[in-house]
N, C-alpha and C positions, 0 to 999 in steps of 0.2 A: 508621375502625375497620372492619375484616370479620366479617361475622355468621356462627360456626362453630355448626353444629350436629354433635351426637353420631349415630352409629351401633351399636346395639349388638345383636347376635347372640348365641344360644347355641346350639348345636345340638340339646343335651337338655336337658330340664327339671330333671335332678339332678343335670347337672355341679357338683360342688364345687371345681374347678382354679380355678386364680387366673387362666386364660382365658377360664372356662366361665363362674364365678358371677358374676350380674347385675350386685351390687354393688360386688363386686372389682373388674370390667371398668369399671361406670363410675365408681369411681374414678381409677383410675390415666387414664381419658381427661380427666377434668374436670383432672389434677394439668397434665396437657401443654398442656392448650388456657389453663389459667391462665399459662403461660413464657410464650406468645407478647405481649405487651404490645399487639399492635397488634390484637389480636382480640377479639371483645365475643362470649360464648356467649348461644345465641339460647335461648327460652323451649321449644323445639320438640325433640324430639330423636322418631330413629326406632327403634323396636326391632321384633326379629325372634325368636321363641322355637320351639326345637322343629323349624326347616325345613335340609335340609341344603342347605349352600351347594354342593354339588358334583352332587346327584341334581336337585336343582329349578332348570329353565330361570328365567334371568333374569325370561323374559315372565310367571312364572307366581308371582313374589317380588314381594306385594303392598307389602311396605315398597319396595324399592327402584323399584318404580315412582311411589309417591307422593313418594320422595326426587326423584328425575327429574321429572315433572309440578312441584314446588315451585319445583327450579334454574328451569325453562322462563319461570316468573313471577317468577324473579330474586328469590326471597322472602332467600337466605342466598349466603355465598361459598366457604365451607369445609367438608366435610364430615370428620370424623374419627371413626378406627375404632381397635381397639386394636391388631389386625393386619392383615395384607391377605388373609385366606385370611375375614374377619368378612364384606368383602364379597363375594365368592366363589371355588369353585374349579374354572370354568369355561374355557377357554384363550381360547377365543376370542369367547367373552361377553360374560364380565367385562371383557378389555381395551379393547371395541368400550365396553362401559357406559361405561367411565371415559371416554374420551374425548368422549366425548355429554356427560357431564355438564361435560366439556373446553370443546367448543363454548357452552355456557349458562355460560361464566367461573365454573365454579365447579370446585376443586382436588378433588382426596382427600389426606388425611395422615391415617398411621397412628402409635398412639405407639411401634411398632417401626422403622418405616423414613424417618421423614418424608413429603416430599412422594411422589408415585406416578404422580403424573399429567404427563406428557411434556407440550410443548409441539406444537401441532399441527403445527410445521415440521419436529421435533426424528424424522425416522423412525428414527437408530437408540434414540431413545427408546421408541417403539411396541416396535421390536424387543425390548426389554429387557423392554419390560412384559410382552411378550406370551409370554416364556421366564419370566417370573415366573409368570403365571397356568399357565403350559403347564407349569411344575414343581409347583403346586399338583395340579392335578387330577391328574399322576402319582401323585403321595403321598398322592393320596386313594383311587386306586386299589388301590395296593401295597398301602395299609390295609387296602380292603375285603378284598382277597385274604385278607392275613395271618389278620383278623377271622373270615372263611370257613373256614379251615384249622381254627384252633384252633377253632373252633364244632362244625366236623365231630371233630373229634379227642374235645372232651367229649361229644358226642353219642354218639358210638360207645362210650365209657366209661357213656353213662346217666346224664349229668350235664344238670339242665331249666335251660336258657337262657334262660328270662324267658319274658315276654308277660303275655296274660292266659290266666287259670286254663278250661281246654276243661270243659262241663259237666259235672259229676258227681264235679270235685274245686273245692277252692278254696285258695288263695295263702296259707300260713304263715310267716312270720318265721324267718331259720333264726339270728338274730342275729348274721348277720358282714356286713360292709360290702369290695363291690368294691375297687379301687385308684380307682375313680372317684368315691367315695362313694356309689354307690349300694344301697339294703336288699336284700340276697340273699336269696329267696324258694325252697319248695319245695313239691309236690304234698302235697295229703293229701285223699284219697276223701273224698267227702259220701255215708254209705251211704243216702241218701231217694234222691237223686237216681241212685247207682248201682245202686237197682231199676228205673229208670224207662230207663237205658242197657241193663238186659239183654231188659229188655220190648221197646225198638226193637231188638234184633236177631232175635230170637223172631219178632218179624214179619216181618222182611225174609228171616229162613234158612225157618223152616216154613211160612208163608203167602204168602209172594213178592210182598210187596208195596213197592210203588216209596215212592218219598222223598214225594210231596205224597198219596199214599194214606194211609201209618202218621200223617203230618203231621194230615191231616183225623182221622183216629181219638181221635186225641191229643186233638183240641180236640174232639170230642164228649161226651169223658169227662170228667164232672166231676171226678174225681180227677185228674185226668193234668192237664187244663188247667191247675190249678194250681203245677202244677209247671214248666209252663214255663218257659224262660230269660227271656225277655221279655214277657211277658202275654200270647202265643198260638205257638204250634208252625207254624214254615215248614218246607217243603220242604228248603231251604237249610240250615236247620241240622239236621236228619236227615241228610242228605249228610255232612255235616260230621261229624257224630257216627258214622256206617258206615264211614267211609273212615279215622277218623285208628286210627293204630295204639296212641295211647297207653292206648287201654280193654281192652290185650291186654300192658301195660306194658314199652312201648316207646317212648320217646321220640324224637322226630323230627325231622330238621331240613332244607333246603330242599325242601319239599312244592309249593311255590311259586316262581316267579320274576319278578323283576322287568322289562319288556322295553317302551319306549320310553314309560315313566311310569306304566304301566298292571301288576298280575299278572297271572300266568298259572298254572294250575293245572300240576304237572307228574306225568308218569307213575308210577305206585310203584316203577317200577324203577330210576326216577333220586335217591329218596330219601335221606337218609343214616340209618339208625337206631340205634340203641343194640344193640350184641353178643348181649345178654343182657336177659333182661325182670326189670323191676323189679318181685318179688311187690309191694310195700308201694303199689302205683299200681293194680298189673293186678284189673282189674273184671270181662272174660270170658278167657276159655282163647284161648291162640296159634293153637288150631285151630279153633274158633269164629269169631274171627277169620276166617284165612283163607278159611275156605267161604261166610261171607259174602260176600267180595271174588271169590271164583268163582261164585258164585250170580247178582251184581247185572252179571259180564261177561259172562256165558252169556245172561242177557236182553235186556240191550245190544244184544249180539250178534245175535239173533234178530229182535229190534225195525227192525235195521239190514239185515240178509241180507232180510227177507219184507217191506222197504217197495223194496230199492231190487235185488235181486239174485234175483229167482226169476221169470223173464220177464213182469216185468211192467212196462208203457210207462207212466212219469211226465210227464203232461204238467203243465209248472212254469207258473205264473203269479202266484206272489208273489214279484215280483223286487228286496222292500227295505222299507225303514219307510215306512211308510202314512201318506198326508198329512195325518190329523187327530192325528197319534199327541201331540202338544205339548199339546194341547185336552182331548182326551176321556175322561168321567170316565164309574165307573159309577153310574148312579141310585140303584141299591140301598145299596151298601156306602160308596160315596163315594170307592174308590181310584180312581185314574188304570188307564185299560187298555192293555194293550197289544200290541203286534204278533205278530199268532198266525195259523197254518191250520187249515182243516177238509178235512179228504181224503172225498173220493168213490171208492168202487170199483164196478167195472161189466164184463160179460164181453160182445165183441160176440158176439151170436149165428152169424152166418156164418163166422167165423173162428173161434170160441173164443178170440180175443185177451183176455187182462185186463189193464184200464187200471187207470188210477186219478187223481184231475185234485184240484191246491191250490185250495180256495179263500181269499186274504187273508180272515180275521178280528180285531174289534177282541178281547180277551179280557181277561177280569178276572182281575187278580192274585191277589185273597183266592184265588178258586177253582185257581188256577194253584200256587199252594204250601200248598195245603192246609189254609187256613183255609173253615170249612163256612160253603158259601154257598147258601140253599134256591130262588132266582131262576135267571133266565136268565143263563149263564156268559160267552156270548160273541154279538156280533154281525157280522153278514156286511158286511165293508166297502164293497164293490158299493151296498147297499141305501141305506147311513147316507151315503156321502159323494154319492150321487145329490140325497139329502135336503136334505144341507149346504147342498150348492152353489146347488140352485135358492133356499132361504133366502138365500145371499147375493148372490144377485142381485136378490132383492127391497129387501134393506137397503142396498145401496149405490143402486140406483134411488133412492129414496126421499133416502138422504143426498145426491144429486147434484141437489138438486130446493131445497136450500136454499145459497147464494153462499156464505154465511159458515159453511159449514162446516169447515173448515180450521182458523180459530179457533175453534172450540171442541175438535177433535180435538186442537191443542196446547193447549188450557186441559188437560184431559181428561189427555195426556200429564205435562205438568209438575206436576200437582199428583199424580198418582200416583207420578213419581219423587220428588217430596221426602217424600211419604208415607215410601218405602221407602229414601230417602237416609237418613230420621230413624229407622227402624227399624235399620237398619243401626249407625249409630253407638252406639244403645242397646246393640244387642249388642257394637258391639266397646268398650262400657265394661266390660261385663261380663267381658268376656274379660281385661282389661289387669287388672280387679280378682282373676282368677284365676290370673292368671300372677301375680301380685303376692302372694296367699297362698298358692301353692305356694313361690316362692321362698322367702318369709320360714318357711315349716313347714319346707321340706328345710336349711334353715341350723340346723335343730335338733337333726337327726338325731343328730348327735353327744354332744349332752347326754343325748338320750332312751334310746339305747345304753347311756352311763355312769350312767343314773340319775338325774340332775341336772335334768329337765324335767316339768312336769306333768304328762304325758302318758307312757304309756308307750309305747315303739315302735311295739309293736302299730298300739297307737292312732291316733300320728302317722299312721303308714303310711296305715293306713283312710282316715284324712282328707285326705291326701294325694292316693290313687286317686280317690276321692268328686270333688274337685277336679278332678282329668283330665279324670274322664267327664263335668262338667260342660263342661270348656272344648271336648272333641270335638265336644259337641254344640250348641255356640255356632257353631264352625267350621262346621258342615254347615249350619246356619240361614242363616249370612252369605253361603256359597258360594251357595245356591240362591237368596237375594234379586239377589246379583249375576247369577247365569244371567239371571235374570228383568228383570231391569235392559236387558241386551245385547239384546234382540231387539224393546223396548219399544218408540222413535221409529217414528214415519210422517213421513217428510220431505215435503217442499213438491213434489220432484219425484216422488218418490212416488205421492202422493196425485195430480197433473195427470195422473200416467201411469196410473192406474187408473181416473179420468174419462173416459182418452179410449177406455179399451176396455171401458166399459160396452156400448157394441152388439152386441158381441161375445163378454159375458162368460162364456156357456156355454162355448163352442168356447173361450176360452183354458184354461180350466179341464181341457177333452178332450185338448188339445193339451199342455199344458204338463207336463212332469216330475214325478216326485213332490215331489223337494226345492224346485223353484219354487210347487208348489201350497201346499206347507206352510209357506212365508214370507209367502204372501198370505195363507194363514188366520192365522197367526200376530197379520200387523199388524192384524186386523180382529177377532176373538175372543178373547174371556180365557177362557171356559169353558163345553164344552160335557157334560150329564149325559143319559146315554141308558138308558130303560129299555124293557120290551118291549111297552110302551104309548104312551109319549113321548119326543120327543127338547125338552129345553131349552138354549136356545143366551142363553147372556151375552155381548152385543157390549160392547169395549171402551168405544162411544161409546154412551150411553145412544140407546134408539131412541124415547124416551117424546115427543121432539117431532116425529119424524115418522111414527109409527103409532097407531092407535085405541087411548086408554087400554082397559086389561082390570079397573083397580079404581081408585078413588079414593083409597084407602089407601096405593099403594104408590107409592116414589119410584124405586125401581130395578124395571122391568118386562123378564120373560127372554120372548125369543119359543120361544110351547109351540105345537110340534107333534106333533099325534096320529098317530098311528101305525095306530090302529086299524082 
């Protein structure tokens, strides 16, 4: 008997087509893997929700790489999908995947085409495959296109295309359903919050004040704080709220573009917006509007012309991300800082030349977007990494003084990754539990439309998004334990090669790159908190057996350096 496991994909979470939904899809798979008599379905199956098979690289499709790591331990023989675009629609990918998973004797079958997977002798089989996948991502293409077209077409009509609701309105039921079964939603003003959008323009037209300025203002105010989108006013989203067009009631659409996995903001003149502005949205006047959007480029502008265009010689010396930037937190607030300058300006006397020279600084975030912060803002990298480095030359001294160090740096290692191996899994129960009650509430939708459901729409709905916003932030949790996962080991060679340039370890430190500096700090530090008093540095490997305890109390001792 061969052990077939399922694959199953959606792209959206409220597909209701009989390709899209969960349950449809895995039935008609369990219907096909039941024909084959000689195949036994395995307790395992992989699923994928929400990611498209056509924008996201193979490398970066967490299921299909745990299906591949599975085949490599020969766990199963078969793999089957419902079609062949579930696995993806990649050309030259996807066909490269299959065959990998070719090599590890294990097939694909979909229950649209049967087997898919060529014979590794079989090259005009590849060929075939590979005009299969190379015809997918054309028509995934063409899609987008078409999808683009008619987007810009109801845009220009004033027709809001989804997402989430931009402050100072919120998402109402319009009670009609897509062709995809999705709830069709439309703006409607929050007038609390659309006092609080005309007060940030108020600031930014008559007071000329920048995004992380009005930001800090916000949050000094006890009224305004409260109002916040998220429990405190960034930088980022005053940006956000000055620039979009829809508080002047126009609706917009590629503001943004997509460009090699990553957005990019795009110019207003490459926008598409709506003809005519929709009173029943619009929060300030079109011309209001505008003269902000002239107001924040004329300072720009100024900002840009009087740092780099009015004879004056920049001499550059931050040439990139600073090599504690993975580490360093602020004492104060507790965020992460980071990569900033301090400009000096200077007139030589004999010449009259004006200079002006970067210094790299680490910078605190709170203070960088606008959250009020009464401490020291930022520190001079020069000073802190001078600091660092002679610290880590005493700590690795000191570790190189004891043989068996090694094993305890992999004790050390491996019980931190299972730590986070276990944390990991926790969330991704959680997650599979929320894709599982989203499924099961959008199979409702249709009763709750007709009345027939406990719930009204509304409601569904509500509990529905409440659901998302929980599963995105599951996904950001998991993503960032996995970062943290990837840079964790110290290997064996590693470690020899770091003994042996103990005598030397200043000078590598002078000598070496920034992004080699930052891999060495990396393998040796988990966190460093700097205030304008102290620097505390948290070594990966506890340093409690080889320095002077500082309490009897405590079992994790940070080495404090004063500053003073």
């Amino acid at each position: 008997m061969k052990k077939a496991r399922m694959l199953l994909r959606v792209s959206s979470n409220q597909q209701l087509e009989a390709d899209g939904d969960l349950s449809v899809q895995r039935n008609l798979v369990l219907e096909y893997i039941h024909k084959h008599e000689d195949w036994e379905l395995d307790d395992k199956e992989y699923f994928e929700g929400s990611k498209s098979g056509y924008k996201t690289a193979v490398s970066e499709r967490d299921t299909l790489q745990e299906a591949l790591e599975d085949a490599r331990n020969g766990e199963y023989d078969i793999l089957v999908a419902y079609k062949d675009d579930r696995i993806g629609r990649r050309m030259w990918e996807i066909g490269a995947y299959v065959m990998t998973l070719k090599s590890h004797n294990v097939d694909i079958y979909t229950v649209k085409d049967d087997c898919i997977s060529p014979e590794s002798g079989d090259i005009m089989g590849q060929m075939m495959l590979a005009l299969r996948y190379g015809n997918a991502q054309k028509s995934s293409a063409d899609t987008g296109m078409r999808v683009k077209d008619t987007a810009q077409k109801l845009v220009q009509q004033g027709k809001f295309m989804g997402g989430k609701a931009p402050y100072g309105y919120e998402l109402k039921l319009s009670g009609e359903l897509s062709k995809h079964g999705r709830a069709l939603h439309y703006l409607r003003i929050i007038p609390e919050q659309a006092e609080v959008v005309k007060h940030i323009y108020d600031l930014s037209l008559n007071q000329e004040l920048g995004s992380a300025k009005i930001a800090r203002l916000l949050n000094e105010d006890d009224y305004y704080k409260t109002v916040a989108p998220v429990d405190v006013w960034k930088s980022g989203t005053i940006t956000s709220i000055l620039t979009n067009p829809v508080y002047a009631g126009h609706v917009a659409y590629k503001r943004r573009e997509r460009k090699n996995g990553k957005y990019h903001r795009l110019d207003s003149e490459d926008w598409i917006k709506s003809n005519f502005p929709d009173e029943s949205i619009q929060i300030i006047s079109g011309e209001l509007w505008d003269r902000v959007q002239d107001k924040r480029k004329c300072r720009s502008d100024k900002y840009i012309k009087t740092l780099e265009h009015k004879n004056i010689h920049v001499i550059r010396r931050n040439d990139g991300m600073l090599s504690l930037i993975d580490v360093i937190y602020c004492g104060y607030c507790g965020r992460k800082l980071t990569n900033g300058t301090k400009y000096a300006y200077w007139t030589i006397k004999d010449t009259g030349e004006k200079r002006t020279s970067k210094t790299p600084v680490y910078r605190c975030q709170s203070a960088q977007i606008g959250i009020p912060h009464n401490k020291v803002t930022q520190f001079r990298a020069d000073k802190i990494e001078g600091i660092i480095f002679e610290c880590l030359t005493e700590y690795i001294e000191c570790l190189q003084k004891n043989e068996n160090i090694f094993d305890a740096v992999e004790r050390n290692q491996n019980q931190e990754k299972r730590k986070q191996e276990a944390e990991i899994a926790k969330l991704q129960k959680e997650i599979d539990k929320a894709l599982q009650a989203i499924g099961t509430m959008e199979e409702h939708i249709p009763e709750a439309i007709a009345g027939d459901y406990p719930l009204s729409l509304e409601e569904l709905a509500s509990a529905i998004r409440r659901q998302k916003e929980k599963l995105t932030e599951q996904e950001r949790k998991i993503q960032e334990k996995r970062d943290s996962l990837k840079g964790m080991a110290v290997t064996t060679d590693e470690w020899n090669e770091l003994k042996s340039n103990i005598p030397t370890w200043k000078q590598v430190f002078r000598e070496a790159d920034t992004q080699t500096q930052r891999v060495l700090v990396n393998k040796l530090i988990e966190r460093i908190d700097v205030t304008n008093e102290q620097i505390v540095v948290r070594f990966k490997i506890s340093l409690n057996d080889f320095l002077p305890r500082n309490s009897d109390d405590s079992d994790t001792i940070p080495y404090i350096l004063c500053l003073k």
